[in-house]
Structures are given as C-alpha cells and as structure tokens.
N, C-alpha and C positions, 0 to 999 in steps of 0.2 A: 504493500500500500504506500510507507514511502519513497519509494521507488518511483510508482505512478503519479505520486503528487509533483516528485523531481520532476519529470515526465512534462507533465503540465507547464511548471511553474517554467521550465525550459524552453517548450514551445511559444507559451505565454511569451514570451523576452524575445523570443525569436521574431515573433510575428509583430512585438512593437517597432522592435528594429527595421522591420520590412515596410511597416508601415511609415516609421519616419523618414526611410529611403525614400520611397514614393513622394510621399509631402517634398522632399528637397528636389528631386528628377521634377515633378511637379511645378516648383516654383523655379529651378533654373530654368524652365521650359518656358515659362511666362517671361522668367527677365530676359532670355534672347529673344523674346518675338516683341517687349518694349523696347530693348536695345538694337533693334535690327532697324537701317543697316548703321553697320558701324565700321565699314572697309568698302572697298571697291566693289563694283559689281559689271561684272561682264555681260555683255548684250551679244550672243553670237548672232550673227546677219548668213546666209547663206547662197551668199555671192559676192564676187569683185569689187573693191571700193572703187568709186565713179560713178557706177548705176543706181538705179532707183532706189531700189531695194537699201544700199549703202546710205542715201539720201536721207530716206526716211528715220533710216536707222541714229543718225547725225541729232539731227532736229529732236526727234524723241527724246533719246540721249542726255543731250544735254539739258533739256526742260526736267529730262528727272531727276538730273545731278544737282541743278539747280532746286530743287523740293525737297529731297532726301538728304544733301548735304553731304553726299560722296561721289566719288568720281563715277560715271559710268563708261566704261572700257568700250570701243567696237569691235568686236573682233571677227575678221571677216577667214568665213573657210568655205571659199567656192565651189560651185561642181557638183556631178552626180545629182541632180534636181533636191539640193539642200540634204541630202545624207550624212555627211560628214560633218555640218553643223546642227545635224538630230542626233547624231553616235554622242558628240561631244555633250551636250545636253543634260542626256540620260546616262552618261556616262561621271557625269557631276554629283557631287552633295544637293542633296533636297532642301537648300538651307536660302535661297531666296538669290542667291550672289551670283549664279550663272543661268541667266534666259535666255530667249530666243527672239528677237523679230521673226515670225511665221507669216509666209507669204500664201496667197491662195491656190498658189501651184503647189507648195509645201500641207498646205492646211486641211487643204478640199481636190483638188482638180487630180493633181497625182494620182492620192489616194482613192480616187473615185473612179479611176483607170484602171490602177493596179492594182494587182495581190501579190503581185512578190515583195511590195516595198515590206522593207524590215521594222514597220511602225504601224500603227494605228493613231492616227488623231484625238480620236476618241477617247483611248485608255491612256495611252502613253503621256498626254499633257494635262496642264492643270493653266483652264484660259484664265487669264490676267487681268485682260483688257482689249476690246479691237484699237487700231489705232487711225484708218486710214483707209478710205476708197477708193479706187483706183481708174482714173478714166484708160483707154489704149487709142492708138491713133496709128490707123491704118495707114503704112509711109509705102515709098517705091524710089526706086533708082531715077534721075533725073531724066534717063533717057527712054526711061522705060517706056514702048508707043501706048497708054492707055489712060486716061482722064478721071475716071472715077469707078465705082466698083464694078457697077457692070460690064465695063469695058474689061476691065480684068479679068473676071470670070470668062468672057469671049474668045480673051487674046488665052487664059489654061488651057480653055477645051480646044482650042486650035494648035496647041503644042502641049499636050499631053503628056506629062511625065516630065517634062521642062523646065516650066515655070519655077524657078525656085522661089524659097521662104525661106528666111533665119529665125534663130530664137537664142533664148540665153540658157537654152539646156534642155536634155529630152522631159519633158514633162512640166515642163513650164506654163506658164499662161501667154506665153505666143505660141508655141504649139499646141495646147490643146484648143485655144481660140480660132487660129489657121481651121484645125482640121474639123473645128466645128463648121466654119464660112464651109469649108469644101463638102463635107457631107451637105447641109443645106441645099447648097449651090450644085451640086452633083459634078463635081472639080475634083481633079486630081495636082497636088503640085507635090513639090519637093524637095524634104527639108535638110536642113544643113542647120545642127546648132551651135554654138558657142559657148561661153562661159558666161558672159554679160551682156547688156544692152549695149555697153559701149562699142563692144567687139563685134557686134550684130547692126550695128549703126554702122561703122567704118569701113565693112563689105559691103553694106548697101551705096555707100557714097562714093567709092573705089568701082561700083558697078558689076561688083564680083558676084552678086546676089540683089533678084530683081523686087521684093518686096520683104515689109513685116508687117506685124502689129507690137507695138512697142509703147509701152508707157507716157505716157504726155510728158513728164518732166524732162527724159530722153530727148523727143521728137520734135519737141515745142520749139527751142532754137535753131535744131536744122534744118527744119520746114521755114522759117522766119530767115534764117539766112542763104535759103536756095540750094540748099546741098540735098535736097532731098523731094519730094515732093511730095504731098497727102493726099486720101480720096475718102475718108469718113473717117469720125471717132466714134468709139462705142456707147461711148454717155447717151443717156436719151434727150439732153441736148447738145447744142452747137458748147465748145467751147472758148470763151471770153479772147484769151490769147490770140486765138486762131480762128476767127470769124467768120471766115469765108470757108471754111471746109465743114462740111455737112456731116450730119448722126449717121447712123447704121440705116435708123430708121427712117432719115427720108432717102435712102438707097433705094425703097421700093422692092427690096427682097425681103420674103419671108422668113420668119423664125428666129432671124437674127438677134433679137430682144435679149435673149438668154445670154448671149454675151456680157450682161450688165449685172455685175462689177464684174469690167476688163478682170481685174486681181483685186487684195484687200490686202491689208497687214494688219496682224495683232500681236500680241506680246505671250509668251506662253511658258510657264515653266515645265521642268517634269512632273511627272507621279508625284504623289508623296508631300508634295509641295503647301509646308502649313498653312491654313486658313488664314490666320492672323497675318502671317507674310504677304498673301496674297490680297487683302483688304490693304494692308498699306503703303502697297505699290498701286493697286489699282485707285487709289486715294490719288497718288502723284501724280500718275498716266492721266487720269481724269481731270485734274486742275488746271496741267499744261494744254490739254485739250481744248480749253476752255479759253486761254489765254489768249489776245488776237494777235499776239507779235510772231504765236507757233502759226496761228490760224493765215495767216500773212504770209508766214514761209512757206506751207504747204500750198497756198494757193497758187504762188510761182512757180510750185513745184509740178501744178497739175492736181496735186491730192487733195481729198474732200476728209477732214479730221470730222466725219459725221457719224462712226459705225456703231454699233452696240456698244456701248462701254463698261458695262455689268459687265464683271464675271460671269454671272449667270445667260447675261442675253448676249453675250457674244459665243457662249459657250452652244446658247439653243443658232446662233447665225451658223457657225461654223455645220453643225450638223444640218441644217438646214440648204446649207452652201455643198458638202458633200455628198447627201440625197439625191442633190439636181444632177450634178457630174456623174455618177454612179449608175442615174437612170439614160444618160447621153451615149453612158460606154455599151450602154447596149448594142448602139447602132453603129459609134466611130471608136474605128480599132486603130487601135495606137500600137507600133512596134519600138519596142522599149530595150532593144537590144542596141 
C-alpha cells in the first residue's frame, strides 16, 4: 500500500511537471507570435528580377518592411513554372520569415493543368493575402503582317504550326492564356518559353518570335515606344496607359472572357503556418494595400491592388481560380514536357 501511494504521489509530480511544461511551451508560443517578426523575412518571387512578377514582389516588399519594421529580403529562384521557389518554401520553418509571392500560373493555372506538379495549392499553402490583379496585353513583332486579333488568328490558320508565341515558362499565364485564345479560336501556334517576361519581350522585338500575351507592366513601355506592337488587353476594359488598343472583348471572339484575370499575385506561406502569424502579416499586406503611394505604383505598373484580401476570401478566390482552369484542361492539352 505504501508503495502504491509512492506510486501516486510520483505520478502526481510527474504530471504537474508536465503540466507546467505545457503552460511555458504554451506561453513561449504566445511570446513569438507577439514578438514576431523580429529579423528579416524573405519573400521568395519565382522568377527573374526585371519582370512583373519581381515588380510586384519590390512594391509589396517594401510596404511590408515599412509596417512590420524588418527588412523584407527578395529572393528571386527562377524556372520550372515556380518549383524551385515552392521546394524552397516548404522546405523552410513554419515560422512566418520565408513566403512566397504566388502567381496564378503558380496558384491556379498550372495546377489546374497538371498532376505531376509536386504541390497542391490547396494543402500545401496557408493564403496570406491576395495582393494584385493582373491585366495581359496581347503584343507582336513590329513586322508582324497582322492588325488586331482576328487578323492573327487568319495569318495561324494560314501557316499552321508556324506562328510562334513566347512565354516566361511552361505553365505560365502566357501559355496557358495563348493556348486558351487557340483552342477558342480553333489555332494552332507554337510555343517557345523562356524564363521571364523580359526574355520573352527581347525575342519579340529582335523578331525572333512573332507574338505574346504578356503583362501590362512589361508591354506598356514597349508598345509606347514602338518596339513592339499591340492588338487587345484582357481586362474587360480598355487600358488608361494604352488607349487606343482594345479589350478581348471588343475583339468580337467568343469565350474569351475567361481570360480575366490575365494572372493575380498573392502572398502565401507553407502548411503549418500559425494563425497569429498569419493575421499579422495579412494586417500589413492589407494597410499597404490601402495606401495610395503602393496604389500609385501598381497603377504604372498595370496592377489593380483590388483582390480578396482575407485570408479566408482569397483563400475561397484561389480555389475558385483553380476550378475554372481545371475545368479548361479538359478541353486544352498542354504538353508539359
């Protein structure tokens, strides 16, 4: 019987100790998610500095460095339609200090292509915040013989297999956008990708390659300074900058609509990713959003800072963004090799 009471009184002690462990794991856990952040935090971008994507990345950035009171790092890991900056990710601490700008070729479009990619949107991230709308603006080679879109489609079906197209990586939002126009349009063209916009800009202007669809903030200058020429943007309207180039939709082809948003950006961490972290960045993301000096930047950029900014409603956009794509793959086969 004394024995049994040792017994007890032992567990007993045992289990206070376990309990006051808890209470302190507990309460460290609260004072990093008050003290957070308290160092640098990395934003990985998943393309080439110079292009949009890096732009965006820029602008954000610093609006949140400026809110939060730490530096935010860019770090840019091009290629393979943003894999290497999803490896790196999820290859990170769940601790708030390494995100992602996710693009909608990254977020939605890809993913709603493929099943070999080695992610899920879905599971694998924990949304932020959206950050950014993205108009695209249908360009071509200066010399290119064709006016506006129909004439395009004309001058494909007439050289069949020919026509080329660039983009800034298979799986991008110029290529899945392209091969949506062409299914639509019942076109065939032929793609050559690159790493960035920039790279997919300087073949077009070089004449090495006869069209794209390519981001406004890319296109906007070298349409304005002649290097290139435009035949529609995908906004459902006309864009300010660029006045005299028309929508998709006064194109006069059907279906095109679904283009819209060209791409989006949002902020996304991994798995795992504490809630409290997650409110207090989506806190800064949303203030800067709100700012007119970001709102300003983005506008020269082309970007509309209007998306979902909840966690929650950008989390229901993205799924709602990937659904659309997923049901498209039905009909436009993309070869991803």
């Amino acid at each position: 019987m004394k024995m049994f009471k040792s017994l007890i009184r032992m567990s007993g002690t045992r289990l206070a100790a376990a309990l006051v462990g808890a209470a302190a794991l507990a309460g460290a856990g609260a004072a990093t998610a008050q003290e957070y952040p308290n160092r640098s935090i990395s934003l990985i971008v998943g393309f080439a500095a110079g292009g949009a994507t890096d732009a965006v990345a820029r602008v954000i950035g610093q609006a949140m460095s400026t809110r939060l009171n730490v530096p935010v790092v860019i770090d840019n890991k091009p290629g393979a339609a943003g894999i290497p900056a999803i490896q790196t990710l999820r290859g990170a601490p769940q601790d708030g200090y390494t995100l992602l700008l996710g693009s909608g070729g990254m977020l939605s479009q890809g993913p709603g292509f493929r099943r070999d990619l080695p992610y899920d949107p879905l599971v694998d991230f924990v949304p932020v915040s959206g950050v950014a709308k993205v108009s695209g603006v249908l360009v071509a080679r200066s010399e290119l013989p064709v006016t506006n879109v129909r004439e395009l489609v004309a001058y494909a079906k007439a050289n069949p297999g020919n026509t080329t197209y660039s983009s800034s990586g298979v799986g991008t939002a110029n290529q899945l956008s392209i091969e949506l126009l062409a299914y639509k349009t019942g076109t065939k063209f032929l793609h050559i990708p690159y790493k960035s916009d920039t790279q997919s800009a300087s073949e077009i202007m070089a004449g090495r390659i006869d069209f794209s669809i390519m981001t406004a903030s890319v296109a906007i200058p070298l349409v304005q300074s002649g290097k290139m020429k435009a035949f529609a943007v995908t906004s459902p309207k006309r864009i300010a900058a660029i006045p005299n180039v028309p929508s998709l939709s006064e194109a006069g082809l059907p279906g095109l609509d679904a283009l819209e948003p060209f791409t989006f950006y949002g902020i996304v961490g991994a798995a795992g990713l504490p809630p409290a972290v997650v409110q207090k960045l989506n806190a800064a993301i949303s203030d800067a959003l709100a700012d007119p000096g970001v709102v300003a930047r983005f506008a020269t950029l082309g970007f509309d800072p209007t998306p979902p900014a909840a966690p929650e409603q950008f989390g229901a956009f993205m799924r709602s963004e990937l659904t659309k794509w997923r049901d498209l793959s039905a009909n436009v086969k993309i070869d991803f090799k």
